[in-house]
N, C-alpha and C positions, 0 to 999 in steps of 0.2 A: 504493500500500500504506500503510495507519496505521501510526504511528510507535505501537509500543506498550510500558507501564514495567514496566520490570522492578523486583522488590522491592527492589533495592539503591534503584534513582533514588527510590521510595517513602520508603524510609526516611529518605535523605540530604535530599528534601524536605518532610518533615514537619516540622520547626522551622521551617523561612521560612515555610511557611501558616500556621503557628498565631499566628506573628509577624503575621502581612500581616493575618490576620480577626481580631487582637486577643484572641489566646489561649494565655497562654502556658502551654509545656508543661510537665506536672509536674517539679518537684527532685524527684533522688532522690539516693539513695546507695549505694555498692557495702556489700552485710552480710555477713557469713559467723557460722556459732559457731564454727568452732576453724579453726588452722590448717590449709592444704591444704583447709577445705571447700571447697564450691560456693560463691559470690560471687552475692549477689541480691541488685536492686535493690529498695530500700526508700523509698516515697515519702515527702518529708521537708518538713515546715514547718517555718517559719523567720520570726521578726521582719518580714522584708520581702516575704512573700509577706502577711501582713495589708491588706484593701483601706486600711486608715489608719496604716499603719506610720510614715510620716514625720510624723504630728503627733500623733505618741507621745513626748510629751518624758521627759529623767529624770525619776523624782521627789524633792521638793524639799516643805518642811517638814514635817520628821520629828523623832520625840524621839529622845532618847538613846541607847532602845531599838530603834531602827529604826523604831516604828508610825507611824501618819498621825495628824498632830496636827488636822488639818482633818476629820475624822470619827472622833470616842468615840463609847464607852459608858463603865459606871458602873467608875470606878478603884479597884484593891483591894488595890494595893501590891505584888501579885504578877500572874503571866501565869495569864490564863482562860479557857476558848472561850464563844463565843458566834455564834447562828445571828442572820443578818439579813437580812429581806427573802431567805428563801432562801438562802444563803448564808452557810458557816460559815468562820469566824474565830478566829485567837490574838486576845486582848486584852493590850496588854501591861501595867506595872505604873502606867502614868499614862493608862489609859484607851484608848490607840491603837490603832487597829485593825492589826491584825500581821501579815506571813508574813514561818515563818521559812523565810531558804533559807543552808542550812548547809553545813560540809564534815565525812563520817566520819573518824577515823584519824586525828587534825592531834597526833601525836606522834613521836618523835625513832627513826628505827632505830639499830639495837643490832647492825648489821655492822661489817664492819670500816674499808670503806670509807666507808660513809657517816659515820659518827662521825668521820675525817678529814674529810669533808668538812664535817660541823655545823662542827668546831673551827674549820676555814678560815673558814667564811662569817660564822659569830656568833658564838663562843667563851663566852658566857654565857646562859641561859635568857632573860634581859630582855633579850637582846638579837634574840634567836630569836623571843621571842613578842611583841618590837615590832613586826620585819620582818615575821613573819607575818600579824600583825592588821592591820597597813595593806595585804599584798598583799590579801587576803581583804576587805578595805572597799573596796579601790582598782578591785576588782573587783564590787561589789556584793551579797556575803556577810556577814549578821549576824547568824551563828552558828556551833556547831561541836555536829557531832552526835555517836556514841556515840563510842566508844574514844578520847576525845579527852584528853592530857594536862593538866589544867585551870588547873592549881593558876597553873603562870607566865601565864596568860590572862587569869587572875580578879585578875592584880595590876595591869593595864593599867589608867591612867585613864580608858580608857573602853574596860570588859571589851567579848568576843562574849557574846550570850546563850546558853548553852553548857547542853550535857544533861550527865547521869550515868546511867552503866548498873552494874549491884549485879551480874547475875548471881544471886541468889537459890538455884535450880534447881542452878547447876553448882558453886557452893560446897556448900551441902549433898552435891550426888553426892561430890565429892573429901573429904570429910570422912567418908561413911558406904561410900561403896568402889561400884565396880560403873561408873564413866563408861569412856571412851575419849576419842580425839581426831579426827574426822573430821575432811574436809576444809570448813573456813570455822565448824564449830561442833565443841562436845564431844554425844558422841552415849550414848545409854542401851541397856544390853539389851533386844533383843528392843524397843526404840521405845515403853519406858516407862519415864517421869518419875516421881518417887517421891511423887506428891502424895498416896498414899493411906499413907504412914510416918506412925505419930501424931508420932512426933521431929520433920518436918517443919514444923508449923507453930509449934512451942516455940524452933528452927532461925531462922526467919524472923524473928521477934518481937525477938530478940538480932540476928540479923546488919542486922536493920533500924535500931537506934540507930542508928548509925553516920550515918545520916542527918539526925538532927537536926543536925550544925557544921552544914548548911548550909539550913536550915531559914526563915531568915531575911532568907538573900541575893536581891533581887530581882530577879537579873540570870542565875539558874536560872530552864529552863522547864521541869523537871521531871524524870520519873526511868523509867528503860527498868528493866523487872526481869528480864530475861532477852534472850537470843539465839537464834532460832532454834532454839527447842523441838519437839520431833516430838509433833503432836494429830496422831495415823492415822484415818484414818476406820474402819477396824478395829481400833480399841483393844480391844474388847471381848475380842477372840479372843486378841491379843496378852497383856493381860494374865493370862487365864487359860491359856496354852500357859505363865507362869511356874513356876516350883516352887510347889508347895502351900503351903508357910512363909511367902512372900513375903506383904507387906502389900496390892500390889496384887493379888496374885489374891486372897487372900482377900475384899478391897473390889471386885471383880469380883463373884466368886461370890453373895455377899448381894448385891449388884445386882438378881443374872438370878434370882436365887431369889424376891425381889421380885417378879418379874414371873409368873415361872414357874413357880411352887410350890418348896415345901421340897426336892423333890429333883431338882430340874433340875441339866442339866450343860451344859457347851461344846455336846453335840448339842443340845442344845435349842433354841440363838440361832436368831432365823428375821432378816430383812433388816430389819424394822423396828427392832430394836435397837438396831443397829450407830449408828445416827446420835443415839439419845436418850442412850447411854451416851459417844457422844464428846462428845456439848454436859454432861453431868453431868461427865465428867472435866476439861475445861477450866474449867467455870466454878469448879472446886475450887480448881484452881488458881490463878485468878486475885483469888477471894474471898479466899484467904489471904494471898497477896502483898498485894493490893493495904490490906487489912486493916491487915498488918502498915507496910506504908509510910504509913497516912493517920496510924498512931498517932503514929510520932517523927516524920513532917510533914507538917502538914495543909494547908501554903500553896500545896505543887506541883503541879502536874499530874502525875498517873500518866500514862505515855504506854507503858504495857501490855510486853508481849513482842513483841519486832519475829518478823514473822512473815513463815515462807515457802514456797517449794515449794510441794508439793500443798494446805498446808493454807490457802492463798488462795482455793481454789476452796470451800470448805466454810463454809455460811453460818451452820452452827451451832458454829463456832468463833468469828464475830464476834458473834451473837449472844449467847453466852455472853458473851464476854470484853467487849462492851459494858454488862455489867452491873454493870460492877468497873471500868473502865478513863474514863481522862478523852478520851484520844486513842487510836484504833487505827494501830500504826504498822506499815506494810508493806515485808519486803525487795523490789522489784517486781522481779523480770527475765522472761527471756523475752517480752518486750514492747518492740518497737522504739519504738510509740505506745501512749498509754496506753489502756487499754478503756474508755470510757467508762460504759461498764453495771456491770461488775466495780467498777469507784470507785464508784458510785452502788450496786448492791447493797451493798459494805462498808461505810457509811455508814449504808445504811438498814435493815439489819440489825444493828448495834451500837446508832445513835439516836446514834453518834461521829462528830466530822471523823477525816478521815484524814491520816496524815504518811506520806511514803515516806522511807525512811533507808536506803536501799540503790538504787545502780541506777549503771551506769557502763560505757562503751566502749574498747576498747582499740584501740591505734592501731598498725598494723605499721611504718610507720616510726620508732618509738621504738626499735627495735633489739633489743625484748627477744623472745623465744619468747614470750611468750603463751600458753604452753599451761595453764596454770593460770587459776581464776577461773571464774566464771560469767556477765561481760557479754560483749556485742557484740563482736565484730573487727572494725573498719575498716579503712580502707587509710592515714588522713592525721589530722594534727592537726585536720585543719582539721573533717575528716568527724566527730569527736567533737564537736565546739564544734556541729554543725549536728545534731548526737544531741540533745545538750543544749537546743537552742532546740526542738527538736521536739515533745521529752518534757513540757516547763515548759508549755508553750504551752497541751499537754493538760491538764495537772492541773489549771493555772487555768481553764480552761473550765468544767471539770467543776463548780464549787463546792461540792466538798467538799475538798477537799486547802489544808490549811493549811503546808504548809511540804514542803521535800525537802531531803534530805540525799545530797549527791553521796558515793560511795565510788570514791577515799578523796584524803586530802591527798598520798603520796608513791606512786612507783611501790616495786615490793618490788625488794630486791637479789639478782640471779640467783646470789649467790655464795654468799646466807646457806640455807643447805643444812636449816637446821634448825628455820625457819619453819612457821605450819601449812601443811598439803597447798596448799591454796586459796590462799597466797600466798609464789609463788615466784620468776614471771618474768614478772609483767603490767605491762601498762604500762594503770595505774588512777589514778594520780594528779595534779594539778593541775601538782606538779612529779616530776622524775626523783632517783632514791636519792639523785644528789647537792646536789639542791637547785636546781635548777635550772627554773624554769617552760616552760612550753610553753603560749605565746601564743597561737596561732590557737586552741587551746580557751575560753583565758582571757577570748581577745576576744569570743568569744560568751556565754559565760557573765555577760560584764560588762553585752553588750548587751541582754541577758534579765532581769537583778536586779536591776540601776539601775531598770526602767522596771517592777517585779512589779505597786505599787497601779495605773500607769495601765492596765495590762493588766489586768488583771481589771475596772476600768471599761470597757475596750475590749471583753470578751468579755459585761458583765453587760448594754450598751447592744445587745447584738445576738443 
């Protein structure tokens, strides 16, 4: 009688053959989105799964600013993009070709706990944003992305190159009435922005001085004007379901009458609309902002409204907004790896490099619920760190992504009850409420940044 295998012996010998004929089997990783889900594996690259990964060295001579001093272009004093041979690029302020790779949120919580814990560890800001700058270098980060507290950063002898976010949109709403506060943004009636208020751009033009103090610093790479703005792809209907008073229906209505004669109404929309009315309603927006920012500083990069949710998939949002913006920056989630065609459409619909300034994994061993947030669940520190090399690995392929911004610097304190929705109990951060790192992330995060320029040689040679 043949001896015959049953799917257990299959499965248990499947790694030795793949060993034995020189093939190993894919990394993966346990994923879930929230707690209690389903657990599925996610196939996962990593530094050493690269056929040339061990003569990948760090890299090594770099300016100041972090660029490659061994490959310029033309130096402007400040940071500029530029495409090369395919491939688009920060410049930094001596010429060096750049990515940045940053950390979001690198400021102090305001619990109760953790403010014990700041005093324990640092007890003064220079001394908080010495430690911090050298963990954040130590680890091969040379920057810090939005929500970043700056001020103790920019006094370092040798600052991060660090952004600013203004908010534009959500000062305006809190001054003229009608926001909310959702979870991870502030949100509008009915999912419209008040770009069609004449106050609005008179709004912007004032709140935009504010910009020139740092207009001159060249260790800024420029300026986020908002957060997570809702562009609907049915703006059209939304804003006319507003009251008749309202400046966006009325800027609705002349729209569709535009198109439709003088007495067309909401029945009239037919599906061709909907997408020319939402590229006219962004690029309003962004014309104005971005207007308003070149005037008090024309040195920076505009790096747009960090954008997300549904309005990633709509190409007449980057399009728009590439006609105003220097970078298109994207909150990325729902993406264990990155799409490659989606980076590539956003890029080539703007005519922008891309930054991700959002995207991050939580870890169930950190102790915290988790139930807030919108990244990854993992099971391990370690399974973040292997997030992280998988994610970086992509972007740089891709060549259009000029930098990413991990979210965020700290985990949130499950105690501070009165935080936004979105950040309650995750564990998002490099270190924990108290200050505390968690290494196996760290260590891959190091393994990834130290090595960014030889890695994109490594991806651009093959």
């Amino acid at each position: 009688m043949k001896p015959t295998l049953t799917l257990l012996t299959v499965l248990l010998l499947a790694p030795l053959a793949a060993r034995t004929f020189g093939q190993a089997a894919p990394r993966t990783v346990e994923v879930a989105t929230k707690p209690g889900g389903k657990w599925t594996a996610r196939p996962t690259r990593t530094l050493d799964d690269l056929p040339d990964a061990g003569r990948i060295p760090p890299d090594a001579g770099l300016s100041r600013f972090g660029g490659l001093t061994s490959r310029k272009e033309k130096a402007t004093g400040y940071f500029h993009t530029a495409k090369i041979d395919g491939r688009w690029w920060l410049v930094d302020p001596e010429g060096g070709l750049f990515v940045h790779r940053g950390v979001a949120g690198v400021k102090k919580l305001s619990s109760t706990g953790a403010k014990a814990a700041w005093k324990t560890k640092f007890g003064t800001d220079a001394n908080w944003s010495a430690q911090t700058t050298a963990l954040l270098r130590a680890h091969g980060f040379n920057g810090l992305g939005a929500f970043a507290e700056t001020e103790p950063f920019r006094a370092e002898p040798q600052p991060l190159v660090y952004t600013r976010i203004w908010n534009f949109m959500q000062s305006y709403g809190k001054k003229r009435g009608g926001t909310f506060q959702q979870s991870g943004h502030m949100g509008y009636l009915g999912d419209c922005i008040f770009v069609f208020d004449p106050e609005f751009e008179t709004f912007c033009d004032k709140h935009a001085q504010q910009l020139a103090a740092d207009k001159d610093d060249p260790w800024l790479l420029g300026h986020f004007s908002d957060n997570e703005l809702p562009f609907p792809a049915d703006a059209l209907e939304k804003y006319l379901a507003l009251p008749a008073t309202d400046h966006g229906h009325q800027a609705a209505l002349k729209w569709l009458r535009g198109r439709h004669g003088a007495d067309a109404t909401a029945r009239d929309i037919v599906p061709a609309d909907l997408p020319v009315f939402q590229e006219f309603m962004v690029e309003r927006y962004f014309r104005i902002v971005s207007a308003a920012i070149k005037r008090h500083d024309p040195n920076h990069l505009y790096l747009g409204s960090r954008f997300y949710g549904k309005d990633v998939r709509f190409t007449e949002v980057f399009r728009a907004a590439g006609r105003h913006v220097d970078v298109v920056s994207v909150n990325y989630y729902n993406a264990w790896t990155p799409n490659p065609e989606r980076l590539s459409t956003w890029a080539s619909e703007s005519g922008k490099p891309v930054l991700i300034t959002e995207w991050y994994a939580k870890g169930e061993d950190s102790g915290l619920g988790n139930t807030s947030g919108a990244g990854w669940l993992v099971k391990t520190q370690r399974d973040r760190g292997l997030f992280y090399e998988n994610f970086t690995l992509g972007l740089m392929q891709s060549k259009v992504c000029v930098g990413w911004h991990w979210f965020r610097y700290q985990d949130n304190d499950p105690t501070d009850t009165k935080s936004d929705p979105s950040n309650r109990d995750a564990n998002k951060g490099i270190v924990n409420y108290l200050y505390e790192p968690y290494a196996p992330l760290l260590d891959s995060m190091k393994r990834i940044n130290e090595r960014a320029y030889g890695l994109v040689e490594h991806f651009d040679k093959h």
